[in-house]
Backbone as numpy.savetxt, mean C-alpha at the origin, in Angstrom:
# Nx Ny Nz CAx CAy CAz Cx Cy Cz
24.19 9.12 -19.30 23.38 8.33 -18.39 22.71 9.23 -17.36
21.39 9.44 -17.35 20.85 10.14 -15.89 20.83 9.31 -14.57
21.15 10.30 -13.54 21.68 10.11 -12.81 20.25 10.54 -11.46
19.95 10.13 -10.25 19.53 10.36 -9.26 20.81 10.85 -8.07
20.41 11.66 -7.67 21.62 11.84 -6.25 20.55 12.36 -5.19
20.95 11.35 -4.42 20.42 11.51 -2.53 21.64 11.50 -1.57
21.76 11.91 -0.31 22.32 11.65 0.89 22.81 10.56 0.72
23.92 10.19 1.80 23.77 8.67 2.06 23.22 8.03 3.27
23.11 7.01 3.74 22.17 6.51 4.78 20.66 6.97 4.28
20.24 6.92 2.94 18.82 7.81 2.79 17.58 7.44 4.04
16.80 8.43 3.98 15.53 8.49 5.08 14.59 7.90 4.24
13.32 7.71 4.56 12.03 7.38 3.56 11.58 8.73 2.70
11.98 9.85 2.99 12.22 10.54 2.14 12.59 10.88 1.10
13.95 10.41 1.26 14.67 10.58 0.03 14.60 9.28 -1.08
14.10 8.17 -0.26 13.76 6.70 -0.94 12.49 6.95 -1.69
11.54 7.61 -1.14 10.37 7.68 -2.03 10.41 8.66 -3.10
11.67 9.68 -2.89 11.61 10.82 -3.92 12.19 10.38 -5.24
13.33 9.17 -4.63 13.81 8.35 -6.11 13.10 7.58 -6.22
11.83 6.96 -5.45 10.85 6.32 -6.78 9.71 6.92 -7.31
9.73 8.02 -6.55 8.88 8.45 -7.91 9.58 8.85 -9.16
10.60 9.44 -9.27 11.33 9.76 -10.38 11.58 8.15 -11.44
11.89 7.27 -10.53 11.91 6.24 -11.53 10.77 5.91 -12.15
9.11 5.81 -11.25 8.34 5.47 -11.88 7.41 6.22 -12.64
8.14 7.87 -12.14 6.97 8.84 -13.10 7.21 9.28 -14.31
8.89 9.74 -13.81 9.52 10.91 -14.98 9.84 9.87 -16.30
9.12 10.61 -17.23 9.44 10.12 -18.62 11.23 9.83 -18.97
11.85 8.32 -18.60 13.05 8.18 -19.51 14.16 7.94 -18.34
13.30 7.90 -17.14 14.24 8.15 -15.84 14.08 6.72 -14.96
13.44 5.61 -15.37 13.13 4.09 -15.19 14.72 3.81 -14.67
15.65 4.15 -15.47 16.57 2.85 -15.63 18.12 3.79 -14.92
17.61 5.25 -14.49 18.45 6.13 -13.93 19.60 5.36 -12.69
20.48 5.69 -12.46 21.54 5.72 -11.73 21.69 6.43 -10.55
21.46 5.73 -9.79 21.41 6.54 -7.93 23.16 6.53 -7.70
23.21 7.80 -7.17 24.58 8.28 -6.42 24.23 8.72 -5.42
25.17 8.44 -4.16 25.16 9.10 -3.00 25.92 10.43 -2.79
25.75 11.37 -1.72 26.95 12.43 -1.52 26.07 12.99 0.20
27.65 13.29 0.76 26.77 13.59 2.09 25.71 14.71 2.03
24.88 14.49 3.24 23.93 15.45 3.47 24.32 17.00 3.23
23.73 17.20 2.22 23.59 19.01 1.75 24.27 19.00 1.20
25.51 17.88 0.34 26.52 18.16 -0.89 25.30 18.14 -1.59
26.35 18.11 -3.53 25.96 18.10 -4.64 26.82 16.85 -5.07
26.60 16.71 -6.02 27.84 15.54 -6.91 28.79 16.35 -7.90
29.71 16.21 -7.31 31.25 16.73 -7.93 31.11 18.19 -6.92
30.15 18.88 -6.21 30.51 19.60 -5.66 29.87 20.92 -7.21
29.32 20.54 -7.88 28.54 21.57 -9.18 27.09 22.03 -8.28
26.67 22.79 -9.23 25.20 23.49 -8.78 24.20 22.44 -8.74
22.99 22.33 -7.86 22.29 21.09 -7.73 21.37 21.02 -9.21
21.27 21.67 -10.05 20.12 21.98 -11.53 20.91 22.55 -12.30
21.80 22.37 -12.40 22.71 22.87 -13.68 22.63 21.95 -14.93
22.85 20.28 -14.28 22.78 19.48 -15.68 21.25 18.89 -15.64
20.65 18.98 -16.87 18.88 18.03 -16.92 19.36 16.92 -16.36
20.76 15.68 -17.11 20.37 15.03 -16.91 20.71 13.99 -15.12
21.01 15.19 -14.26 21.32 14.92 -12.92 20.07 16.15 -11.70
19.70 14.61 -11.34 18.79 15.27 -10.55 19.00 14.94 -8.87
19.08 15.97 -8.00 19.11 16.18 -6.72 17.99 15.90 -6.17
17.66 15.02 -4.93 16.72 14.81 -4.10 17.04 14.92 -2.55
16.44 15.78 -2.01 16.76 15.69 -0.30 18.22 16.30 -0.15
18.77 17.11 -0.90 20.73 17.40 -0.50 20.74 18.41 -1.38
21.44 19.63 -1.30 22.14 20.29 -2.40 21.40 21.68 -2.56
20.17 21.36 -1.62 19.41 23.10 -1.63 19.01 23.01 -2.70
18.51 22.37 -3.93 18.36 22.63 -5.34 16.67 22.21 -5.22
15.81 22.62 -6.11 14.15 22.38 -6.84 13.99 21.56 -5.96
14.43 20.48 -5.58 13.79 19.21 -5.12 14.00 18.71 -3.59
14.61 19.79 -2.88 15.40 19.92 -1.57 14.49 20.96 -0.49
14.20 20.82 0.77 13.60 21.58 1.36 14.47 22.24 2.68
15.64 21.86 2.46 15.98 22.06 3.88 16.71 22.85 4.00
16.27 24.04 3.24 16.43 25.86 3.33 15.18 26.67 3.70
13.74 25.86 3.37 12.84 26.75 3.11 12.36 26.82 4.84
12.69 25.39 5.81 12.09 26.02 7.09 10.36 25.38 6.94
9.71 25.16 5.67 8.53 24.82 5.20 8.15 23.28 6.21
7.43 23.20 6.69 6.68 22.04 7.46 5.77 21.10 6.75
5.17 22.04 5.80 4.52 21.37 4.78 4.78 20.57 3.44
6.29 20.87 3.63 6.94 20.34 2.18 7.92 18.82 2.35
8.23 18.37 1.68 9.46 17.28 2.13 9.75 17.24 0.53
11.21 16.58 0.26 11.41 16.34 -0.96 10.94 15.72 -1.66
9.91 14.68 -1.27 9.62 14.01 -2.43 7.95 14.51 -2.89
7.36 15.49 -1.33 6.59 16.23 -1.96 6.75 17.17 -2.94
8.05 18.08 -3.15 8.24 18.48 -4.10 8.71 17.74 -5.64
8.61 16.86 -5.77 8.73 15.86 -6.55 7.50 15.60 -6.99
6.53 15.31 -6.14 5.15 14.94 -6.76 4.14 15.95 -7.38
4.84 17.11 -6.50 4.44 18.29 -7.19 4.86 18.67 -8.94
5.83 18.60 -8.85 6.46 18.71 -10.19 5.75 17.46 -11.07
5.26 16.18 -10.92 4.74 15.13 -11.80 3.25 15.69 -12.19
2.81 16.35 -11.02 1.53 16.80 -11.17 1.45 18.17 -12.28
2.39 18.45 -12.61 2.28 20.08 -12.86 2.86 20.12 -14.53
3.66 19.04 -14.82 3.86 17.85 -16.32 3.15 17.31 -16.50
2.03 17.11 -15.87 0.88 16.06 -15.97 1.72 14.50 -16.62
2.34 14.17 -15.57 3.34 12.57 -16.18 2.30 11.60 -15.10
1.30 11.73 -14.57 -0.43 11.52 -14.14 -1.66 12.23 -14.38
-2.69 11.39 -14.63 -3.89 11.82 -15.07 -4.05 12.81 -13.86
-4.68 13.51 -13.60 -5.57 14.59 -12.32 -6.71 13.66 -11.93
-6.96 13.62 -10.60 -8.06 12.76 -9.95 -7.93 11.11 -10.18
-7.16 10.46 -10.69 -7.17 9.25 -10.84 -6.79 8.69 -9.88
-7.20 7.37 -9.64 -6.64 6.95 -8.58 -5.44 6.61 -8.20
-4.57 6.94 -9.26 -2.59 7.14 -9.05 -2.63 7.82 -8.33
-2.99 9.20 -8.98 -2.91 10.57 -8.25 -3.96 10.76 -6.84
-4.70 9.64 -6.23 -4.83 9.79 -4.79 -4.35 9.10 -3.96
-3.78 7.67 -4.68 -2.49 7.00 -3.69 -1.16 7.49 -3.69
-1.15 8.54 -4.47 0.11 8.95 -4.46 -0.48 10.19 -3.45
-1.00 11.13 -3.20 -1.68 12.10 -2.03 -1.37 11.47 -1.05
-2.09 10.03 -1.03 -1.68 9.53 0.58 -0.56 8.88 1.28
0.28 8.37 0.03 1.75 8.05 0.65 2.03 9.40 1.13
1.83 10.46 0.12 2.98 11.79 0.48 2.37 12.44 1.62
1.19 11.92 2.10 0.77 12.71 3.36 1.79 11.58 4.41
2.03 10.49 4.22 2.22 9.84 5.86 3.80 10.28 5.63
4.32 10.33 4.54 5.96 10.23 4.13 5.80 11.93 4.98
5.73 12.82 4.37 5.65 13.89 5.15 5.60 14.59 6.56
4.59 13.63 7.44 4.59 13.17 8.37 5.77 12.86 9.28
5.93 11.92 8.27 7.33 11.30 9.31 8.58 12.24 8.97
8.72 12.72 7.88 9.86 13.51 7.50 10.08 14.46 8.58
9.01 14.95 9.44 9.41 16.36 10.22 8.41 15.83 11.63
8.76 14.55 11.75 8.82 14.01 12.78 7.21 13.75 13.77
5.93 13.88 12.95 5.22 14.14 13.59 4.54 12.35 14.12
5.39 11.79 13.23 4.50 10.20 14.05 5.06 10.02 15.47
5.69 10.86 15.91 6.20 10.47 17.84 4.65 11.47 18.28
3.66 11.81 17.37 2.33 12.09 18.45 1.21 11.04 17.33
1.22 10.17 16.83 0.34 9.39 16.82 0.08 8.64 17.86
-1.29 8.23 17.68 -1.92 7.87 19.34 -0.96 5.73 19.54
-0.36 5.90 20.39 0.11 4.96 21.26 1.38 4.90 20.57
2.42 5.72 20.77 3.34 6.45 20.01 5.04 5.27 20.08
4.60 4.95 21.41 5.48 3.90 21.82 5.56 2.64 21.62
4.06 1.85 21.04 3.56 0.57 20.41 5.07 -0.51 19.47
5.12 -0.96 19.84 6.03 -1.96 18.83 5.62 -1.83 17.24
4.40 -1.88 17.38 3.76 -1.77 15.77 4.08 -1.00 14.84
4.46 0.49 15.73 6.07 1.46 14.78 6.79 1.01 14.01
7.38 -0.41 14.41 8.71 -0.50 14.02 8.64 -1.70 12.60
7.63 -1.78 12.58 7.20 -2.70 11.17 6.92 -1.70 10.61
7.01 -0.18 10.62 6.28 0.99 9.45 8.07 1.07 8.56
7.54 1.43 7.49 8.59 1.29 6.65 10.22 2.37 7.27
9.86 3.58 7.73 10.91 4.50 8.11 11.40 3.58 9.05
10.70 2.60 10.14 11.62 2.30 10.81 12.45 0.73 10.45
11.99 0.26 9.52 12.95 -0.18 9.34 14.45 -0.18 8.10
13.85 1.17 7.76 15.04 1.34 6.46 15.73 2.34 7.84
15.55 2.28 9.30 16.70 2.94 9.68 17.26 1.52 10.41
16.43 0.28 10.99 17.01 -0.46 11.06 17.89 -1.24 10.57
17.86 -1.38 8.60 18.97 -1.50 7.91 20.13 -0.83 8.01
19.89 0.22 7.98 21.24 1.10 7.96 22.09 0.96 9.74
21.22 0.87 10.30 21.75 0.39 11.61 22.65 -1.18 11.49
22.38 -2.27 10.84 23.05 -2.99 10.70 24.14 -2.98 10.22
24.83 -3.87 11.34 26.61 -3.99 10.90 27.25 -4.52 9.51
26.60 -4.23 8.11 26.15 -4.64 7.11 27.83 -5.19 6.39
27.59 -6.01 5.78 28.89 -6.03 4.19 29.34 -5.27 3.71
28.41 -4.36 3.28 28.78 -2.99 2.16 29.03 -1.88 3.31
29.95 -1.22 2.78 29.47 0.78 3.56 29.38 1.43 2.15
29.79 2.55 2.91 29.12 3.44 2.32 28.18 3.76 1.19
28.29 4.06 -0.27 27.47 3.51 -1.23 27.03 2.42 -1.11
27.44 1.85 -1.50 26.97 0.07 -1.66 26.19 -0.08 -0.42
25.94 0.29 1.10 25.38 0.34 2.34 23.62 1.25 1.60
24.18 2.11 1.15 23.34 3.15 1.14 21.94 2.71 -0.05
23.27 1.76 -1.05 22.56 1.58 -2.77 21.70 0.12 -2.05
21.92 -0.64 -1.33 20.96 -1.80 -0.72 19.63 -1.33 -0.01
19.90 -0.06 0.93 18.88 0.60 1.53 17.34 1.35 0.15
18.11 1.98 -0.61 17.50 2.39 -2.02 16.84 1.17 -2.38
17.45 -0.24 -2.91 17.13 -1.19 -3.85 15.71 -1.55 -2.58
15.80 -2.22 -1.72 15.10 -2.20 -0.39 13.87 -1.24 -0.41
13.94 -0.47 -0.22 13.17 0.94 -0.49 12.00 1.02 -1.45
12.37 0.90 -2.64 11.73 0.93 -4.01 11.15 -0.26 -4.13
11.65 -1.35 -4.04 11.13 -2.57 -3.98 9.36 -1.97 -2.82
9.54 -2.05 -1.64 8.67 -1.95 -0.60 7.50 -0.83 -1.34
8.26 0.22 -1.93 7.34 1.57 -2.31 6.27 1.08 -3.29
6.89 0.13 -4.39 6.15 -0.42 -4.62 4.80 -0.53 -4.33
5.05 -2.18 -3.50 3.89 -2.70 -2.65 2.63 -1.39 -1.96
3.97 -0.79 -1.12 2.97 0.61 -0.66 1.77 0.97 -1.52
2.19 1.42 -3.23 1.65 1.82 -3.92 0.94 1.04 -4.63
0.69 -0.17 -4.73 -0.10 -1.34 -5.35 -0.98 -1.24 -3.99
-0.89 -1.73 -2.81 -1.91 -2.12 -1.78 -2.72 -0.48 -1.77
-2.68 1.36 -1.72 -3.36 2.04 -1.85 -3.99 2.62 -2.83
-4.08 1.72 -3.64 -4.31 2.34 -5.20 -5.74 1.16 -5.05
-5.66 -0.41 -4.40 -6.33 -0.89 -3.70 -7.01 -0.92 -3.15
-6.54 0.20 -2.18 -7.54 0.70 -0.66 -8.65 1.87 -1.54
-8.25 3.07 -2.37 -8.83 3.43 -2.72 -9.94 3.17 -3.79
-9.41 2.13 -4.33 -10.55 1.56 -5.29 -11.50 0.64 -4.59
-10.91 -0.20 -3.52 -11.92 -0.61 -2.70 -13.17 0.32 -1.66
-12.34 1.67 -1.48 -13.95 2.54 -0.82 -14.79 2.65 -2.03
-14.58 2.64 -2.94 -15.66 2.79 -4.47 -16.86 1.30 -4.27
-15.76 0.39 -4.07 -16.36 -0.96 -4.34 -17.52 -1.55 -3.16
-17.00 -0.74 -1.55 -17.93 -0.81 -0.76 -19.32 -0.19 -0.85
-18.58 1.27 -1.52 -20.03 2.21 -1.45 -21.25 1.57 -2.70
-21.04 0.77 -3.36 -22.12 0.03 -4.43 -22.25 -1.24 -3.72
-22.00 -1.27 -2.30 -22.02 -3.37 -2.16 -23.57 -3.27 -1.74
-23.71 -4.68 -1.83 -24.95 -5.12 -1.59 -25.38 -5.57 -0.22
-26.09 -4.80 0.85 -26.28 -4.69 2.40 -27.16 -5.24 2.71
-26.93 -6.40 3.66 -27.60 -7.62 4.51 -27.97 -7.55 5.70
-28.52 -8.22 6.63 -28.18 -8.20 7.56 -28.16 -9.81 8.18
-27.00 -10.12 8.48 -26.41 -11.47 8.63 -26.59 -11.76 10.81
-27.34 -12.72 11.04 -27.18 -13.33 12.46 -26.55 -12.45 13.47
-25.56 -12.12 12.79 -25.12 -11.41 14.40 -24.58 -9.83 13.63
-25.47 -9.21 12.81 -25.16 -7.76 12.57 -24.85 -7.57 10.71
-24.61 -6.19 10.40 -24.97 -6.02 9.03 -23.67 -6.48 8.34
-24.13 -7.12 7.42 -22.75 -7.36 6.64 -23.25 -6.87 4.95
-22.35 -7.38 4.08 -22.21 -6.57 3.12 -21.82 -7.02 1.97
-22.16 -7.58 0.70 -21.58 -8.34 -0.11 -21.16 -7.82 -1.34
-19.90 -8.27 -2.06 -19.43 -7.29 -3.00 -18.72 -7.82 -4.24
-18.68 -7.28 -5.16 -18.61 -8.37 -7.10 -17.15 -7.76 -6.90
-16.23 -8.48 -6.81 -15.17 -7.98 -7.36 -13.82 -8.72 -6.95
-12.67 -8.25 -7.87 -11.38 -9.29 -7.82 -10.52 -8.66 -6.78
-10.53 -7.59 -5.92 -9.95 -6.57 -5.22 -9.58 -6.81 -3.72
-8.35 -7.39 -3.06 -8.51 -8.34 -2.13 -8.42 -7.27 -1.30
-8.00 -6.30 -1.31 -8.32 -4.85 -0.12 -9.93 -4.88 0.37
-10.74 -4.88 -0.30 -12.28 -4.65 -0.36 -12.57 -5.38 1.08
-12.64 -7.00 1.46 -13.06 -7.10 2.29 -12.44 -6.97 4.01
-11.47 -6.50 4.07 -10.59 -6.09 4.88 -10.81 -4.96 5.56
-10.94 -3.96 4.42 -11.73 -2.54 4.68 -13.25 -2.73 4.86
-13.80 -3.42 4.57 -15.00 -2.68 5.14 -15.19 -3.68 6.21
-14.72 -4.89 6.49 -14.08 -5.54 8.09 -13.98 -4.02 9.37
-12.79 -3.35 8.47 -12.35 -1.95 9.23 -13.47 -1.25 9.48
-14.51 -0.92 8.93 -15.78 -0.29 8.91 -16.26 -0.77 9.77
-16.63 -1.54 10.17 -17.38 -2.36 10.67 -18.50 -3.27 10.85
-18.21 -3.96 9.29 -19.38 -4.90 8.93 -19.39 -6.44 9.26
-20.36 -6.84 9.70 -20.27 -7.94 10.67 -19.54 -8.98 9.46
-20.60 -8.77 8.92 -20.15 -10.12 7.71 -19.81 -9.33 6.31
-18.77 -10.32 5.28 -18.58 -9.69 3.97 -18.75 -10.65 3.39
-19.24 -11.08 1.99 -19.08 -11.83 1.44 -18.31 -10.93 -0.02
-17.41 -11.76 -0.80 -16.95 -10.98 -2.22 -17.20 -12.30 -3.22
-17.32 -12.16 -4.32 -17.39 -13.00 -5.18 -16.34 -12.03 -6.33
-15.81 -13.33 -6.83 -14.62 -12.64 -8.16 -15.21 -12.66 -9.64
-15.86 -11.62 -9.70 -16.14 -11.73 -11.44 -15.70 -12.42 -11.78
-13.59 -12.56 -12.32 -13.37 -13.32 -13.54 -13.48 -15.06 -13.16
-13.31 -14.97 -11.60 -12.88 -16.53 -11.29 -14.04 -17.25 -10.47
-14.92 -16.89 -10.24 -16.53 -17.09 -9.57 -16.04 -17.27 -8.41
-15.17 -17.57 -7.84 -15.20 -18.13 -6.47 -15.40 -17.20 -5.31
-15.71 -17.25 -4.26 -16.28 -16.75 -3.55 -15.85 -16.91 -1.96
-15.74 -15.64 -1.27 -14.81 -15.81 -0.13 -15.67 -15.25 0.78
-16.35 -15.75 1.95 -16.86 -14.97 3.21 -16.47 -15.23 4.47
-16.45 -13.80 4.79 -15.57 -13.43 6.32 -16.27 -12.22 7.19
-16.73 -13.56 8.23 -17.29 -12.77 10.19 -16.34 -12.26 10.65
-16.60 -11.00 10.85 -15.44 -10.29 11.71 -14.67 -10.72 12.63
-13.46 -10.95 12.84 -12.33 -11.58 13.62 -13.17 -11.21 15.40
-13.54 -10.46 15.63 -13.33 -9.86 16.97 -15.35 -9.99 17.33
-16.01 -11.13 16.34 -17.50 -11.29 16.85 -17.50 -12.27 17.92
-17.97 -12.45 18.64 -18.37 -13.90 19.85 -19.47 -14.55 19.50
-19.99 -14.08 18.42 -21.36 -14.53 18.48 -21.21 -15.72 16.69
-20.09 -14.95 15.75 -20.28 -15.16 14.78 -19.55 -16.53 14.47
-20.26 -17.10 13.28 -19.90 -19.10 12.98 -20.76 -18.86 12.14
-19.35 -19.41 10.67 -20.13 -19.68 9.28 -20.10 -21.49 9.66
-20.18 -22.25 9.96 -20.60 -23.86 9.90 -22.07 -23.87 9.31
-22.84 -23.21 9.80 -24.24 -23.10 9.04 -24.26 -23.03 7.72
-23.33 -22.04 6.97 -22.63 -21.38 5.67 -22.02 -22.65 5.11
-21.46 -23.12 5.87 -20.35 -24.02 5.11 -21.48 -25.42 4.47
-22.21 -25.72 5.72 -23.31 -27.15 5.52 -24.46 -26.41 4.06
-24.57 -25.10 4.12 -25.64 -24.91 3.52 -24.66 -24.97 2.42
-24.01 -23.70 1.79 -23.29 -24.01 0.15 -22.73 -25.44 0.10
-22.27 -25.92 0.40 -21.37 -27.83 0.38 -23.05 -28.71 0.06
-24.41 -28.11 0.39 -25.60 -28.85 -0.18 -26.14 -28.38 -1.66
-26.05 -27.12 -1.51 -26.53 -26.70 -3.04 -25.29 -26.39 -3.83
-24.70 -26.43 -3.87 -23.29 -26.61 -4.44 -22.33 -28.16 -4.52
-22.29 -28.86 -4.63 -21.67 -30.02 -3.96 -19.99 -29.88 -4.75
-20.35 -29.62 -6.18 -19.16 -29.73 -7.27 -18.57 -28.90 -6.85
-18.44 -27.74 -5.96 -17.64 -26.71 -5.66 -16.69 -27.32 -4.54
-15.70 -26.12 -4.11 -14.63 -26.86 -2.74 -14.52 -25.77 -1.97
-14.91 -26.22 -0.89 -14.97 -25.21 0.49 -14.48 -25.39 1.31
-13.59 -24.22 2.28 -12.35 -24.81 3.14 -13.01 -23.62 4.62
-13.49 -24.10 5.43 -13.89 -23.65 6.80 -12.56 -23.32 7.94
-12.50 -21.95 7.71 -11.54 -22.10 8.96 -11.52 -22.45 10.22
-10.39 -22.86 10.94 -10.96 -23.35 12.39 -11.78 -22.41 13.35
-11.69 -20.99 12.92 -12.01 -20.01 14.01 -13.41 -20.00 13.52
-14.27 -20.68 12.65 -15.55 -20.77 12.21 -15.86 -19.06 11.51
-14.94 -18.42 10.94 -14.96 -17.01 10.78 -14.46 -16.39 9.42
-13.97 -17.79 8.82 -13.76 -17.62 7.25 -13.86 -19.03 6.84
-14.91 -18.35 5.41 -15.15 -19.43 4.50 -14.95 -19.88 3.10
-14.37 -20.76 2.51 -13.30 -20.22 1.16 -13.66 -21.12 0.66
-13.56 -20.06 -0.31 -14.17 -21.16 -2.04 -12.56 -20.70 -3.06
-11.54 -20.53 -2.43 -10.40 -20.15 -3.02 -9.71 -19.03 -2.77
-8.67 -18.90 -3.35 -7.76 -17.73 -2.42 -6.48 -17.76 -2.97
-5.74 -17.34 -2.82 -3.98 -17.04 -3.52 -3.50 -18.08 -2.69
-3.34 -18.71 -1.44 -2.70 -19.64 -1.13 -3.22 -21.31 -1.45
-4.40 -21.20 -2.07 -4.71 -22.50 -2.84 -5.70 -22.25 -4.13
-4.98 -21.59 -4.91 -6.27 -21.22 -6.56 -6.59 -22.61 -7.11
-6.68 -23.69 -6.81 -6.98 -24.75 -7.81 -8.20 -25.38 -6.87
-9.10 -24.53 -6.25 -10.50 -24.86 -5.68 -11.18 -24.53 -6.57
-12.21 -25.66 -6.86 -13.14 -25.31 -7.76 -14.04 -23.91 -7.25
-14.76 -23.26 -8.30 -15.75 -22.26 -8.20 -17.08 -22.69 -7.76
-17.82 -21.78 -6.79 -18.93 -22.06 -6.78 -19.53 -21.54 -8.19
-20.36 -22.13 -8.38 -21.58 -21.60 -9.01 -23.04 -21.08 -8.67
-22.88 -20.70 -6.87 -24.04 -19.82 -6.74 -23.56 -18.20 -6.64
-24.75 -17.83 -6.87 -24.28 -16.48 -7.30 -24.34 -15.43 -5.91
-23.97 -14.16 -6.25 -23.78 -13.45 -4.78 -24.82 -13.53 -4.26
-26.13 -12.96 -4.64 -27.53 -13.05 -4.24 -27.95 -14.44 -3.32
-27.60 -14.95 -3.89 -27.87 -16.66 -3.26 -26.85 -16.52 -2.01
-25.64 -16.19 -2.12 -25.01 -16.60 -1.02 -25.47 -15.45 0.31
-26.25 -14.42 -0.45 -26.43 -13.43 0.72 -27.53 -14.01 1.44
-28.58 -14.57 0.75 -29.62 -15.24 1.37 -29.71 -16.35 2.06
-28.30 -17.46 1.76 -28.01 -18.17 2.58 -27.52 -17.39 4.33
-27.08 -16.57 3.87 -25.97 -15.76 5.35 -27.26 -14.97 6.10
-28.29 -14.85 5.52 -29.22 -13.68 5.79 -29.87 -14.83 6.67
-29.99 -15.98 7.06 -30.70 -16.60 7.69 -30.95 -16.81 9.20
């Protein structure tokens, strides 16, 4: 059976270094996490002696940094290094640049540099993933030790996940902005865009486009959103105009007059419009 071994109490370090091994290394999916304290080995053997036991973050071994003194490295950067260098990812794909950007913030935090991101003290810290896989382990929990440690892991991987689904997202959505189709809507430029990618209009929100409209290739429906933070901006105009040339469709106006929905993950059984992006830009363009 292969085996993973980390610390116990793991950091986001050592949590992200066992998922990448689960989700990269060929045959290592269904591997077995063991704990051992910080800088053991398991059984107390060499950290690379057996293939099928691999060391992450402990043991001084390939996958361990905390001999080299290196600022630039963390374990699970050396981990991603090694996937890159097996090619167990394409080169340039967009795996291989959401995986760049987890391992830049994981890195980050590994050698402590988010106590100088700007407003360092913000509450908003403590919803970032490191702080709360130390808030787990801070809890007066059921399990100790392993079993403490193997909940923090299960926890972990689960979240890394998501991490890695929402930037694989983000990056396919700067693709999807740079081809959108540019308006200029009542109170500033907005931006309309073909696609099923719910990152897309969020980010270029972040940009700073007054208005977005997206339409979903496979499902026609169609979602537009005035920037949260306009004074000036109100789709009601939007809403009276598609609800006339559209009637068979279903449109849901938010109260803040700032989103307008023709469907969405919290209610998919709204009918589709059937006007097309063009049309809806020219409605907004008014």
């Amino acid at each position: 059976m292969k085996t993973i071994v980390t610390h116990l109490n793991p950091d986001q370090d050592a949590v992200f270094s066992v998922w990448l091994i689960k989700r990269f290394f060929p045959g290592w999916a269904d591997a077995d996490v063991k704990f051992v304290p910080a800088g053991e080995t398991l059984n107390h053997l060499p950290p690379d002696e057996n293939p099928d036991i691999i060391h992450v973050d402990t043991g001084l071994g390939k996958f361990d940094h905390h001999h080299t003194g290196d600022k630039a490295v963390c374990a699970a950067s050396l981990v991603l290094q090694y996937i890159k260098q097996h090619r167990f990812i394409r080169r340039n794909s967009v795996d291989e640049q959401a995986l760049d950007r987890i391992i830049a913030i994981v890195l980050e935090v590994d050698h402590a540099q988010e106590r100088s991101w700007p407003d360092p003290t913000h509450d908003r810290y403590e919803f970032f993933l490191e702080s709360i896989l130390d808030g787990l382990k801070s809890l007066p929990a059921k399990e100790k030790g392993d079993a403490k440690s193997q909940a923090v892991i299960s926890f972990g991987l689960t979240a890394f996940d998501g991490i890695y689904a929402i930037i694989k997202e983000k990056v396919a959505a700067e693709s999807i902005i740079k081809t959108g189709v540019k308006f200029q809507s009542p109170w500033g430029q907005g931006i309309g865009l073909v696609t099923g990618n719910d990152t897309a209009h969020r980010l270029a929100e972040r940009q700073g486009y007054a208005t977005v409209a997206v339409k979903d290739p496979q499902k026609g429906n169609v979602r537009i959103y005035a920037h949260p933070q306009s004074k000036e901006a109100d789709l009601t105009f939007a809403h009276r105009e598609v609800a006339r040339l559209d009637p068979n469709s279903d449109w849901f106006l938010h109260a803040s007059k700032k989103m307008l929905l023709n469907g969405s993950r919290a209610n998919p059984k709204m009918r589709p419009t059937k006007l097309t992006l063009e049309e809806i830009i020219k409605i907004l363009s008014k």
